[in-house]
N, C-alpha and C positions, 0 to 999 in steps of 0.2 A: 373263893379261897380265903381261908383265915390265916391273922398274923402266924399262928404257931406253924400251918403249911410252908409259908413264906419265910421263916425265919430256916425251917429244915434245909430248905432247897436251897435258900441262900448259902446257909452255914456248908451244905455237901459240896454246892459249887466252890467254895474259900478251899475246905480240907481235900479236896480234888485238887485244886489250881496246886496247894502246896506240895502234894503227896509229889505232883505230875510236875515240880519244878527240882524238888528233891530226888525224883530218878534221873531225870535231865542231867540239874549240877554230878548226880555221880556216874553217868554214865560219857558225859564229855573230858569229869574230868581223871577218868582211867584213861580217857582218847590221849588230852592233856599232859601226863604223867608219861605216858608212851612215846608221844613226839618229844616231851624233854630229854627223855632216856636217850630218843637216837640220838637228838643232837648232842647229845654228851659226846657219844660215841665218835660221833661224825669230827665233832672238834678234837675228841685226843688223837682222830685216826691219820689229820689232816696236821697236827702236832709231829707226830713219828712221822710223819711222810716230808714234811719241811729238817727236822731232824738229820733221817737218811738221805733226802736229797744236799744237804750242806757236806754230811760226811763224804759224799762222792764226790760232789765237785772239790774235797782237798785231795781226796785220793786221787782223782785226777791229775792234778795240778802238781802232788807230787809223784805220780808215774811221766808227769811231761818233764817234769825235770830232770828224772832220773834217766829218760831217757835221750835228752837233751846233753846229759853229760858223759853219756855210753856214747854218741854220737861224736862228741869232741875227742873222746880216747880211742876213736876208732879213725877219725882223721887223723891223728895223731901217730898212731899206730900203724897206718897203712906203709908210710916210707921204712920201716923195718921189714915189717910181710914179705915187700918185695926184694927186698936185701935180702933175705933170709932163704926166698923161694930160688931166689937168682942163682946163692951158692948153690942151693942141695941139686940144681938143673947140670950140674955139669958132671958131666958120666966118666964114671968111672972105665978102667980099661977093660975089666971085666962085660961090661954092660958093650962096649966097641964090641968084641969078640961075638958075643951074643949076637948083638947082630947083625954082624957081618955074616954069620951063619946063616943067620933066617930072612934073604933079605925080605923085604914088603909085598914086591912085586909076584910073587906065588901066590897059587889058587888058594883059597880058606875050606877046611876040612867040611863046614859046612855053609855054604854059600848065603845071603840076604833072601829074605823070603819076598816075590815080587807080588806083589795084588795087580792081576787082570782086569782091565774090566768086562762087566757083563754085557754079555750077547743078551739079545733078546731068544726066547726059547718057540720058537714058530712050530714048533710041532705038537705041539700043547693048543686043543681047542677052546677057542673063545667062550665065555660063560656066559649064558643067558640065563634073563629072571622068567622064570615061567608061571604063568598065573594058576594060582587054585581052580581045579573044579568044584563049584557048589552042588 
């Protein structure tokens, strides 16, 4: 083997090694490029998710309140209700008449529906599994 052999094969193996480090660097660094892209994503996806979770815990916080003070106007409010329920309870003399006419104690046009319970039905024969003929 002469220098000029040697100098070929050396030089093909250099412009190989580079050709073959130059597809490597571009093809790692589209991989490269891609996983930056997710993580973009991933951090703005994880931005609006900390965003809307803060939003809801005020909506929360103020739906507890709101209804923490619907709560007080309703204790509040109850010793009327019953004032109020108390008057409209007291029957008029029209309503007396009424029903002294009807009293309670009569049958209802149509009666409560009663549920029996079930018998067992014994005239209906037992089921057998019966094996295939092959």
């Amino acid at each position: 083997m002469d220098l000029d052999t040697l100098g070929a094969a050396l030089g093909g193996i250099v412009v190989g090694g580079l050709a073959a480090a130059a597809g490597s660097a571009w093809w790692w660094g589209r991989k490269l490029q891609r996983a930056n892209h997710q993580l973009a994503k991933l951090d703005h996806a994880r931005l609006f998710a900390d965003q809307q979770s803060t939003q809801v815990r005020r909506q929360v916080e103020q739906l507890q309140k709101e209804v923490s003070e619907l709560r007080m106007q309703a204790v509040r409010a109850k010793p009327r209700v019953e004032v109020t329920v108390a008057q409209s309870q007291e029957a008029s003399s029209e309503e007396l008449l009424l029903r002294a006419t009807n009293p309670p104690g009569e049958a209802e046009a149509f009666p409560q529906t009663q549920i029996l319970p079930r018998k067992p039905d014994d005239n209906f024969p037992k089921t057998h599994i019966v094996p295939r003929k092959r």
